[in-house]
C-alpha positions as a Markdown table, in Angstrom:
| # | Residue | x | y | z |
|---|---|---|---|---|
| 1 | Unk | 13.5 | 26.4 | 17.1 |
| 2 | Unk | 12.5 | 27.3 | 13.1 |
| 3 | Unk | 12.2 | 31.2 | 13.0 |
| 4 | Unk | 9.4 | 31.1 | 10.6 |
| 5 | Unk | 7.0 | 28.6 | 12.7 |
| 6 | Unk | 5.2 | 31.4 | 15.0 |
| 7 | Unk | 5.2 | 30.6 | 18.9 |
| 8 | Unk | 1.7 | 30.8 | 19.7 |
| 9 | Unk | 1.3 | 26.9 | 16.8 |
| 10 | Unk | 4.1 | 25.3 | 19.2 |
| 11 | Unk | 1.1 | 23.8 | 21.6 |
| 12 | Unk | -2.0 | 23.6 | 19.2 |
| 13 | Unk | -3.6 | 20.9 | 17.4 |
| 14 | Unk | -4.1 | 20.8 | 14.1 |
| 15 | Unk | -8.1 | 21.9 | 14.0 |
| 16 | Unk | -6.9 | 24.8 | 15.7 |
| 17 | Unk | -4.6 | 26.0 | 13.1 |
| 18 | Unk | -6.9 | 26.9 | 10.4 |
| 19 | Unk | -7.1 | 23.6 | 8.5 |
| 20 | Unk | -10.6 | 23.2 | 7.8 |
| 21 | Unk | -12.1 | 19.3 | 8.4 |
| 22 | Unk | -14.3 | 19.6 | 5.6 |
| 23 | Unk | -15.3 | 15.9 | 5.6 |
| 24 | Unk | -16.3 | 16.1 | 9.2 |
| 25 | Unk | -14.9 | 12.8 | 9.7 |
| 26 | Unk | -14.6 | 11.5 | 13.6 |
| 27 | Unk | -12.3 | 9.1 | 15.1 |
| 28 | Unk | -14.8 | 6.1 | 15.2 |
| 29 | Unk | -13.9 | 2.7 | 13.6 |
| 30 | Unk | -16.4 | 2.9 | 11.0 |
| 31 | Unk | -17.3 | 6.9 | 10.6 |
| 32 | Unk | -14.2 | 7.3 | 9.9 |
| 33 | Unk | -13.3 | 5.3 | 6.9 |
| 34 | Unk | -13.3 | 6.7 | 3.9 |
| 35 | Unk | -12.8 | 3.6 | 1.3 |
| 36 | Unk | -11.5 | 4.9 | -2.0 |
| 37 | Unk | -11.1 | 8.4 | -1.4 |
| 38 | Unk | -7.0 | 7.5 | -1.1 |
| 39 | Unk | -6.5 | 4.3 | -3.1 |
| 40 | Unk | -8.3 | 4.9 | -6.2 |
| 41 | Unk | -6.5 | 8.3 | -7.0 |
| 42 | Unk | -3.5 | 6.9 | -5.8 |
| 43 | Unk | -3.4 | 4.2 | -8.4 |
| 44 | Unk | -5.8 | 5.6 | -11.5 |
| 45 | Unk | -4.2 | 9.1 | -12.2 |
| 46 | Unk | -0.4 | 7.6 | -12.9 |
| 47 | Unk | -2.1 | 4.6 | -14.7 |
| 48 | Unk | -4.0 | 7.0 | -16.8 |
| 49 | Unk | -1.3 | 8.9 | -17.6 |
| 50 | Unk | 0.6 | 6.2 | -18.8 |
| 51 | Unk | -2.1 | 4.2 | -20.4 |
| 52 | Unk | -0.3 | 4.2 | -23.7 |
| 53 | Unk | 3.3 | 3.9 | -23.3 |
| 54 | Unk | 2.0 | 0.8 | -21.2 |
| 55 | Unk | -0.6 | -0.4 | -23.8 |
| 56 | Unk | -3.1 | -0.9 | -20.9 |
| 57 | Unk | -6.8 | -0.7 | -21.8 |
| 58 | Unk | -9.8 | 1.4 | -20.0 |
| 59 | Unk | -10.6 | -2.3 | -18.8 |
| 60 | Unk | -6.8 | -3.1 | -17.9 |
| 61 | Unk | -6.7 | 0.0 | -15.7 |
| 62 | Unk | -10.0 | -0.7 | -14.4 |
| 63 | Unk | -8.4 | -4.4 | -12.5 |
| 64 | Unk | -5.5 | -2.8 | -12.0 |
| 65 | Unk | -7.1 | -0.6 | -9.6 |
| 66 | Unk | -9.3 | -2.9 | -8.1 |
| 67 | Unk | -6.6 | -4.9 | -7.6 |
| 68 | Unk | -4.8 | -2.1 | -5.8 |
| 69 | Unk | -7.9 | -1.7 | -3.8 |
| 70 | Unk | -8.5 | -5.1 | -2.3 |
| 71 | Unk | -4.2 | -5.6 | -1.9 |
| 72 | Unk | -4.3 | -2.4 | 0.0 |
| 73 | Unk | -7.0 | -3.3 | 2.3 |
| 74 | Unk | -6.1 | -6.7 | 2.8 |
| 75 | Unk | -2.7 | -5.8 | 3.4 |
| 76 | Unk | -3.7 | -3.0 | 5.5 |
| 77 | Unk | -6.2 | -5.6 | 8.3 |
| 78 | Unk | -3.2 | -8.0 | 8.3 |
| 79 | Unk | -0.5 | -5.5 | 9.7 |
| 80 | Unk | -3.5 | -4.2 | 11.9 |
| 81 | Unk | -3.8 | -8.0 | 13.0 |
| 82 | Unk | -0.2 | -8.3 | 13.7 |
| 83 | Unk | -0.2 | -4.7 | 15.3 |
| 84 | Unk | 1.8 | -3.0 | 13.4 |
| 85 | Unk | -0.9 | -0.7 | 12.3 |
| 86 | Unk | -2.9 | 1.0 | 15.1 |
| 87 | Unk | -6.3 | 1.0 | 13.1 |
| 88 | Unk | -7.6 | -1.7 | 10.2 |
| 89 | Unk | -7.5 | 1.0 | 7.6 |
């Protein structure tokens, strides 16, 4: 076993280790689901800081995203349809 991973974590879930929930966020279908909180950072921040080597535009950036928004959603309820995925999210 890893030396610096203490014995009494082996068993415990991960609320019970000290990692705080702070969105509160339960396991329901639609409680759950929080739409932009991981896509939009995910595809703004490196599009920002690359805005001029790329020549893109405050407008250009703004599709861009939205376009990575709706692709990753979409994408996301098809595997979820096929079941690969085990939620539509």
């Amino acid at each position: 076993m890893l030396a610096s991973y203490p014995a009494s974590m082996v068993n415990q879930k991960h609320t019970d280790l000290g990692i705080p929930n702070r969105f509160n966020l339960t396991s329901s279908r639609f409680s759950s689901q929080a739409l932009g909180l991981d896509q939009v950072p995910e595809s703004l921040l490196p599009l920002l800081a690359c805005r001029e080597s790329l020549g893109l535009s405050y407008a250009g950036i703004l599709v861009i995203v939205l376009m990575f928004f709706v692709g990753e959603l979409a994408i996301s309820r098809l595997l979820y349809v096929l079941r690969i995925r085990d939620q539509p999210y």
